[in-house]
C-alpha positions in Angstrom: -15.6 1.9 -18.6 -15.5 -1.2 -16.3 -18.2 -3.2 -14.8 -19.3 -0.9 -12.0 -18.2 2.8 -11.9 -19.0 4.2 -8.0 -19.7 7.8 -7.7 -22.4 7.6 -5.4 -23.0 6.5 -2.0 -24.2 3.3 -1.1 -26.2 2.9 1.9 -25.3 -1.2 2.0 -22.6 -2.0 4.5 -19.6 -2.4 3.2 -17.3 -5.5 3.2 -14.2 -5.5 4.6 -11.7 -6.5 2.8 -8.7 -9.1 4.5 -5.9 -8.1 2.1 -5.3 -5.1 0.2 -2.7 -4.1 -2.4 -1.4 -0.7 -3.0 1.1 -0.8 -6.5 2.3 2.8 -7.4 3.4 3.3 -11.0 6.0 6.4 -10.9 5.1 8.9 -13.3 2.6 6.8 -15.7 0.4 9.9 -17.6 -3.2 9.8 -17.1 -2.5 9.5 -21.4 -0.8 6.1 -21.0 -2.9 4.7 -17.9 -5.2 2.0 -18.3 -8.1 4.6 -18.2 -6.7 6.5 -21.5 -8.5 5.5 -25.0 -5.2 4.6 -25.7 -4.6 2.0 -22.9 -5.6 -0.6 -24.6 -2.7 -0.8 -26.3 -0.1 -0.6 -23.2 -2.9 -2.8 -21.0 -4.4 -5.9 -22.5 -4.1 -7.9 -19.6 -5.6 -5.9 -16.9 -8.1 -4.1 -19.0 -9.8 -7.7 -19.1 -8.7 -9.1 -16.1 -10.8 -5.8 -14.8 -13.6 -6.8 -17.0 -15.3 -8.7 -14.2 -14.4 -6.6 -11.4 -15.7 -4.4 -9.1 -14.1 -1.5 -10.4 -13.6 2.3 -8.9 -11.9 5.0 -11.6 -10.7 8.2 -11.3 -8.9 10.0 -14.1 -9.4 12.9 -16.7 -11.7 10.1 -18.8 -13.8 9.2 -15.5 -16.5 10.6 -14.4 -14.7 11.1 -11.2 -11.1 12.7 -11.1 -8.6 12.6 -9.2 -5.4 15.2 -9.0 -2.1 16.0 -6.7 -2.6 17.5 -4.0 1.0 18.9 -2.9 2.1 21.9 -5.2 6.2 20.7 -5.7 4.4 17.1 -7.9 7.6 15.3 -7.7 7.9 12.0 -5.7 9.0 11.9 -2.6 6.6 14.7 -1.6 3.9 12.7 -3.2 4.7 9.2 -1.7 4.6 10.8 2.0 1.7 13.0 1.6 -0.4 9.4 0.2 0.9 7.7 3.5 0.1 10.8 5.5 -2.9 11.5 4.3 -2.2 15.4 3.4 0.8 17.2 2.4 3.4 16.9 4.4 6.9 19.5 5.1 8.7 17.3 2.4 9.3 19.6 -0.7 12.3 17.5 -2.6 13.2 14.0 -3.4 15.9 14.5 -0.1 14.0 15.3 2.3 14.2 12.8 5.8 12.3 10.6 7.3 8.3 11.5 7.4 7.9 13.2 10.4 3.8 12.4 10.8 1.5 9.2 11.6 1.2 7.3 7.9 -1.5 4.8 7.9 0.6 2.3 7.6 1.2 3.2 11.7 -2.2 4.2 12.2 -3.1 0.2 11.0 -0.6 -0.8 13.2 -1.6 1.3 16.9 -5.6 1.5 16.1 -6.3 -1.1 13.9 -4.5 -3.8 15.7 -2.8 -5.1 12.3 0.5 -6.7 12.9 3.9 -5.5 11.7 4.5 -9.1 10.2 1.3 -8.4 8.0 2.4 -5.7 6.6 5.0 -5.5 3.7 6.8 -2.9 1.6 8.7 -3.2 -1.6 9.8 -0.7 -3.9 12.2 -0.3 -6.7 13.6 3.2 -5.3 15.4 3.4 -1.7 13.6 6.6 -0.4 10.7 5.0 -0.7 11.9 3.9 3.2 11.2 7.5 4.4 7.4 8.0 3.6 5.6 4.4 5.0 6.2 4.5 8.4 7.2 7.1 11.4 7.2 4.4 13.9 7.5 0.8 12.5 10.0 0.8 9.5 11.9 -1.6 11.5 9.4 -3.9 12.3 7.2 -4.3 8.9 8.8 -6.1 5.9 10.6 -3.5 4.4 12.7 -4.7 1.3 14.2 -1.5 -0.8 17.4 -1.6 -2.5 20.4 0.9 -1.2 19.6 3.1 -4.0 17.6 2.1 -7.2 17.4 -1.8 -8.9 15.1 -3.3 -11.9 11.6 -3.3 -11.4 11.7 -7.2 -13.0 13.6 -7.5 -9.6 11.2 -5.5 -7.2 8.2 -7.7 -8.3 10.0 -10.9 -8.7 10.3 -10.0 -4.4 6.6 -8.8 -4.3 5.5 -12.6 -6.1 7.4 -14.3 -3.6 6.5 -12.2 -0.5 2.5 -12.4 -1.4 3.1 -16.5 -2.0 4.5 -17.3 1.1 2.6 -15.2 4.1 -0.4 -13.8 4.0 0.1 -9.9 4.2 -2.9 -7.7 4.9 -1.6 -5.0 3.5 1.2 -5.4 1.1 2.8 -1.9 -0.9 4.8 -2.3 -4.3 6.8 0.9 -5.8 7.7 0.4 -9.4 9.9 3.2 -10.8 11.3 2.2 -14.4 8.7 4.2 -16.1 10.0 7.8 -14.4 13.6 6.5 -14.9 13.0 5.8 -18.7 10.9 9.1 -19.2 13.3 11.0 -17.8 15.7 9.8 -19.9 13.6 10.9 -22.9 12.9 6.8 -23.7 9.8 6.8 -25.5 9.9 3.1 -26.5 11.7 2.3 -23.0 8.5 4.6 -21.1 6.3 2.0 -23.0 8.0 -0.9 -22.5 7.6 -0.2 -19.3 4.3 0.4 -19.1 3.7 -3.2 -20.9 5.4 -5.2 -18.2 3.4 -3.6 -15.4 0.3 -4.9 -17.4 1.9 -8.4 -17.3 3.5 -8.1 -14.1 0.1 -6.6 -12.0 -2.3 -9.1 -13.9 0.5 -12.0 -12.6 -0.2 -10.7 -8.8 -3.7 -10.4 -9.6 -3.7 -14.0 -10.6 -1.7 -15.2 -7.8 -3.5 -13.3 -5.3 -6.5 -14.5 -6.2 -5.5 -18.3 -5.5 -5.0 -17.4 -2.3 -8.4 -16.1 -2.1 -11.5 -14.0 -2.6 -10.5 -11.2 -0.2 -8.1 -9.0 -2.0 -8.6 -5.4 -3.3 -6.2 -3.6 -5.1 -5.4 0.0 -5.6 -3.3 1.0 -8.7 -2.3 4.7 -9.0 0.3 7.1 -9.8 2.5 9.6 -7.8 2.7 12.2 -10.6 1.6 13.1 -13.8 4.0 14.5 -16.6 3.7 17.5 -18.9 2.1 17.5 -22.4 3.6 16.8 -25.9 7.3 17.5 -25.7 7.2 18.4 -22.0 6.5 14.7 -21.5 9.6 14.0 -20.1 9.3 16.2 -17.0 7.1 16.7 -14.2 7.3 19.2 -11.0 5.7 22.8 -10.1 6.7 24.2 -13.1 4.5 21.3 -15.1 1.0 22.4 -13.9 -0.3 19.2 -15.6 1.4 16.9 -14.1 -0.4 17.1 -11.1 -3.5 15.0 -13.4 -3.8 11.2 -11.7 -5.6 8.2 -12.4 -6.8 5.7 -10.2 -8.0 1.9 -10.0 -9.4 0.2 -7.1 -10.9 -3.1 -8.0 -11.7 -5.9 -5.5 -12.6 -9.4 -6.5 -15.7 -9.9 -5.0 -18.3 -9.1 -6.9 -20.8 -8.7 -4.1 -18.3 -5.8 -2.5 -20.4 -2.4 -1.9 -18.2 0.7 -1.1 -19.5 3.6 1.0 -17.4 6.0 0.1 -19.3 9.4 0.1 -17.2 11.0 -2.8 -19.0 13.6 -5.0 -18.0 13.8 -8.7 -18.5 17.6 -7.7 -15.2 17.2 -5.6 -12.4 16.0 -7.4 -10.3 13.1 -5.7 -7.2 13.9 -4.6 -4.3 11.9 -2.8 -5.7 13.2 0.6 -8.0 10.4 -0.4 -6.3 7.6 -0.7 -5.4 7.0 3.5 -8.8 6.7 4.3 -10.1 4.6 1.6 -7.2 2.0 2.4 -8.2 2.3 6.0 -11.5 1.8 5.2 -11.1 -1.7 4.1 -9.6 -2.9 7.7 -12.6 -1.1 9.9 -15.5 -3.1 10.5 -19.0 -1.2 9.9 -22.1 -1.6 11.9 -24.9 -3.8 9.9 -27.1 -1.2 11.2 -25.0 2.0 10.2 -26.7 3.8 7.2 -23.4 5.4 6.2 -20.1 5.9 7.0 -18.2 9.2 6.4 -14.7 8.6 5.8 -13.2 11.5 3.8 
């Protein structure tokens, strides 16, 4: 769909990345993601902003795809086992703190990031228990007490990402759940229009502060089909159906990801493709097998 669709290996070594973006989109349908024929209409600005990317996709319209991979496909259980790498013991939207390394620790105790380079904000507060085992205290960590605006969330995020330079920098958006739920149609899509404004704003900013930025753009659930849109959960079977963007703005970047279109992606992925980006490969390495 975009300029460069990876589903092969590449035996060039990769570039690592300084800076690197992780925006979650709460319960955006793979039917209403940029990927959709339809996105077009919700996603103007990043669908062309993407153009002249280096683009990895992953959805039901890829030729790669991408799924949940814990079974209850409700949030919080999703948003630990991304940071954990696998599904984790959480099974509700209640459950404590996550009680295994995330790789936001892992970046932290192998990968010698600092805690003041690293920076969370999200629109929902229990977004706090599935980032960090270890370091919650230490790494920027702005959620509200309970839920606030999105508009409010990324009005943080622009401010955060203009005034230090973050290597890895996580924004939670939740309106678009909140709104579906709700049985919002109109409000589910105007939601879904600001975080084409709102991401292509970052985009921009980010990229005056230079070349080195990738960005993943993803989901935490899916949502059932026709008039099961509104829900989501174990009892939804298809709303465990992602979508994925990674895009990076150098158009030189070459990814050695071994992923097979044979194997569908799943969240499992997602830990070591951000860590990826932070490890240094060997100019003589033919490969590098991180999933």
């Amino acid at each position: 769909m975009f300029s460069i669709l990876f589903t092969w290996l590449f035996a060039t070594p990769a570039y690592a990345s300084q800076n690197v973006v992780l925006i979650t989109l709460d319960g955006v349908r793979h039917q209403e993601s940029p990927l959709s024929p339809s996105g077009k209409l919700c996603w103007p600005r990043l669908r062309q902003a993407l153009t002249n990317q280096t683009v990895l996709e992953a959805s039901p319209y890829s030729q790669m795809q991408i799924s949940a991979s814990n079974a209850e496909l409700i949030s919080l259980p999703a948003y630990q086992n991304i940071f954990v790498g696998h599904p984790t013991t959480c099974l509700t939207n209640q459950c404590g703190q996550v009680q295994e390394s995330t790789f936001i620790d892992a970046l932290i105790d192998k990968l010698t990031i600092q805690p003041s380079g690293i920076a969370i904000v999200a629109s929902w507060s229990e977004i706090a228990k599935a980032v960090s085992k270890r370091y919650a205290e230490l790494i920027t960590l702005d959620v509200p007490t309970d839920v606030r605006s999105d508009q409010d969330s990324v009005a943080r995020a622009k401010t955060l990402i203009g005034t230090h330079d973050y290597r890895f920098f996580y924004l939670s958006l939740n309106d678009s759940d909140e709104r579906a739920h709700l049985g919002d149609w109109p409000g589910y899509l105007q939601a879904i229009q600001n975080y084409d404004r709102w991401i292509t704003d970052i985009m921009t900013l980010a990229r005056g502060l230079g070349p080195n930025w990738t960005f993943f753009i993803t989901t935490d659930h899916g949502r059932g089909d026709g008039k099961r849109w509104t829900d989501h959960g174990a009892e939804v079977p298809e709303s465990a159906d992602l979508w994925l963007i990674v895009t990076s703005f150098k158009p030189d970047t070459y990814w050695q990801w071994p992923i097979s279109i044979a194997k569908p992606m799943t969240h499992d992925h997602l830990r070591p493709m951000i860590e990826f980006f932070f490890k240094s490969t060997d100019q003589n390495q033919n490969k590098r097998t991180i999933l």
